[in-house]
N, C-alpha and C positions, 0 to 999 in steps of 0.2 A: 947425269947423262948415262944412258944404257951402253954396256958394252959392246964391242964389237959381236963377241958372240952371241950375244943376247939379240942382237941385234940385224943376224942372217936372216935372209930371205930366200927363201926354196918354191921351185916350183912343184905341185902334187894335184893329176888329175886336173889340171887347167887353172889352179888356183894357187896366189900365191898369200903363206903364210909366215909368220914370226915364230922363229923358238923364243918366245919367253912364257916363263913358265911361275903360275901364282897357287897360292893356296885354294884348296877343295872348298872355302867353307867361307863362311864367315863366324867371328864368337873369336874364344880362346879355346883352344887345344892343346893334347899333350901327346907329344912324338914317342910313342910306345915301342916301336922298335922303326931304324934307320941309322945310318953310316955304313961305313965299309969293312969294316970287321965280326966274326963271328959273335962274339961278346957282346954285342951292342945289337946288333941286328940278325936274324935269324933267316933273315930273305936272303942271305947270304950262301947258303947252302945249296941255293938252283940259280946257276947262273944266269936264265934270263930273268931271272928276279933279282939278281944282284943288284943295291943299293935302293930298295923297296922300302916303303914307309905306311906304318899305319897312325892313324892320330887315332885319338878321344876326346871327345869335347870333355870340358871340365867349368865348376862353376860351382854354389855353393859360397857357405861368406867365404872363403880366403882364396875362392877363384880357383882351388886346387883338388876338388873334389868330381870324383867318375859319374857316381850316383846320387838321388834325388833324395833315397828312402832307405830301406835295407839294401836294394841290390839282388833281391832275390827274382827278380825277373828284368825280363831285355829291355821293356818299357820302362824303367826307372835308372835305366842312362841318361844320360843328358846327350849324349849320341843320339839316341834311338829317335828317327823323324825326323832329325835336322834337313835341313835341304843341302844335299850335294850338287858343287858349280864345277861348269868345268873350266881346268885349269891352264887351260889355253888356247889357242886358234886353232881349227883343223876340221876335218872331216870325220864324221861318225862311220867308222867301217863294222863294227859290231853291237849290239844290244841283246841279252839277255833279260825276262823283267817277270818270269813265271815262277820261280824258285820258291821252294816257301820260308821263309826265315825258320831259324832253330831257337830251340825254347834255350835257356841261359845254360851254359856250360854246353851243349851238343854239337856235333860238327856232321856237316857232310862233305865228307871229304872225296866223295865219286864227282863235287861238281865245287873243286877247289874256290875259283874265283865265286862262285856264287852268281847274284844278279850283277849284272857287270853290263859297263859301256866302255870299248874301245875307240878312240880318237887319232886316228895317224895326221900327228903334228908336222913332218916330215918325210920326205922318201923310207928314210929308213928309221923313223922314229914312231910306237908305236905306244901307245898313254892309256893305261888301263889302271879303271876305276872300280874295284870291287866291292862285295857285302852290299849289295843296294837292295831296299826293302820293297818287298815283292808288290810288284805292279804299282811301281810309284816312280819310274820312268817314262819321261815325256820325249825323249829323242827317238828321231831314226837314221836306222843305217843310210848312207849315202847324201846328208842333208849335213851342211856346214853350220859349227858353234862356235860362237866366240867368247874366250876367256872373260869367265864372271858367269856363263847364262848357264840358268838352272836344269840339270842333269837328271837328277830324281833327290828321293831320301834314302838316310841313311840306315841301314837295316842290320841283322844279322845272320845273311843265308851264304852258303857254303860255308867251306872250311875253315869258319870264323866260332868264336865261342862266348864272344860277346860286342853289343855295337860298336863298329869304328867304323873307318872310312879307310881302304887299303889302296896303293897308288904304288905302280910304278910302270917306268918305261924302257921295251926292249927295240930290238934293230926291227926285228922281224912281223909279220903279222898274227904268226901263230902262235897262239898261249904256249909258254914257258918251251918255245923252240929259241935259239938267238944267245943273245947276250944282254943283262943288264944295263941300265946306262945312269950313268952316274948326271944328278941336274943341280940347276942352284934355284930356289924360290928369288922373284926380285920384288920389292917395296914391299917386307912383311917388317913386323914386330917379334922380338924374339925375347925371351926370357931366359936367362944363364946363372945359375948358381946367383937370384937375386938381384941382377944385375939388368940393365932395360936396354935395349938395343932398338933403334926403330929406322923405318926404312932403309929395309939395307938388304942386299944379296946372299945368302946364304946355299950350302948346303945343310942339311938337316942329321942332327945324329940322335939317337934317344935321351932323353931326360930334359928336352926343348918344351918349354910353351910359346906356342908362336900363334900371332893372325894376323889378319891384313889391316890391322888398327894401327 
């Protein structure tokens, strides 16, 4: 049974939606940086990114491996091209989708989020989905999505240096004006030091392999 909070209902722009909130993806991935400490996560430095999360898809025989090949380029993630969902109910207030991905190891860092979809899940809740691979975004602003439907792919444009999926969510509407907001994923799978956890509510911290399996 879903929690009480999980379980709010808010009204936004005539619609009403659910905070629950699921993973970007489907597959396994690996929580490269998230929690709430500098140590663990580095989104922690700008408070409206406080408690921000990037994954990497992983795969490979032991299910724990970044790349395909050497590694020597952005295509040989297992990132790169995955299809990004979005992770919960709401309204598309932003799209980005021109960007052009960076070759492995560069950053642009003039256009931090990169190709990016913003979704205001609530009044003051604001779910941004970054590094999306350029012109592989099918949403528009002002058009409602629902938790699971496909968003775009996964890319490596802004201020990313190699494919992941970066996510987090602040009060406000404006990139990195606000305060971060700390969520929990509900009904994923989690992997901890070996150990198998499945559907279950979490928050996320690094060194997690988690999916919606």
């Amino acid at each position: 049974m879903r929690s009480v909070l999980a379980s709010i209902v808010f009204v936004a722009a005539g619609c009403a939606y659910a905070q629950d909130y699921h993973l970007p993806f489907t597959g396994r991935w690996f929580v490269m940086q998230g929690g709430d400490t500098l140590n663990v996560n580095e989104h922690m430095r700008v408070l409206a990114q406080s408690y921000g999360i990037d994954f990497a898809k992983v795969d490979g025989p032991n299910k724990r491996a970044l790349v395909r090949s050497t590694g020597s380029n952005a295509e040989d993630f297992f990132s790169w091209g995955e299809p990004v969902l979005s992770p919960v109910d709401g309204e598309v207030t932003t799209v980005v989708d021109g960007l052009p991905d960076n070759s492995l190891g560069d950053k642009d860092e003039s256009h931090p989020a990169g190709n990016h979809v913003v979704i205001q899940a609530a009044s003051n809740r604001y779910v941004y989905i970054a590094h999306l691979k350029r012109a592989s975004v099918i949403v528009k602003p002002g058009k409602h999505v629902a938790s699971g439907q496909l968003l775009g792919k996964c890319g490596n444009s802004g201020n990313s240096d190699f494919p992941h999926i970066h996510m987090h969510v602040q009060d406000t509407s404006t990139f990195n004006i606000g305060n971060g907001q700390n969520i929990e994923f509900t009904g994923i799978s989690v992997e901890l030091t070996g150990k198998q956890f499945h559907d279950v509510k979490w928050p996320l911290i690094r060194g997690l392999f988690v999916s919606n399996e």
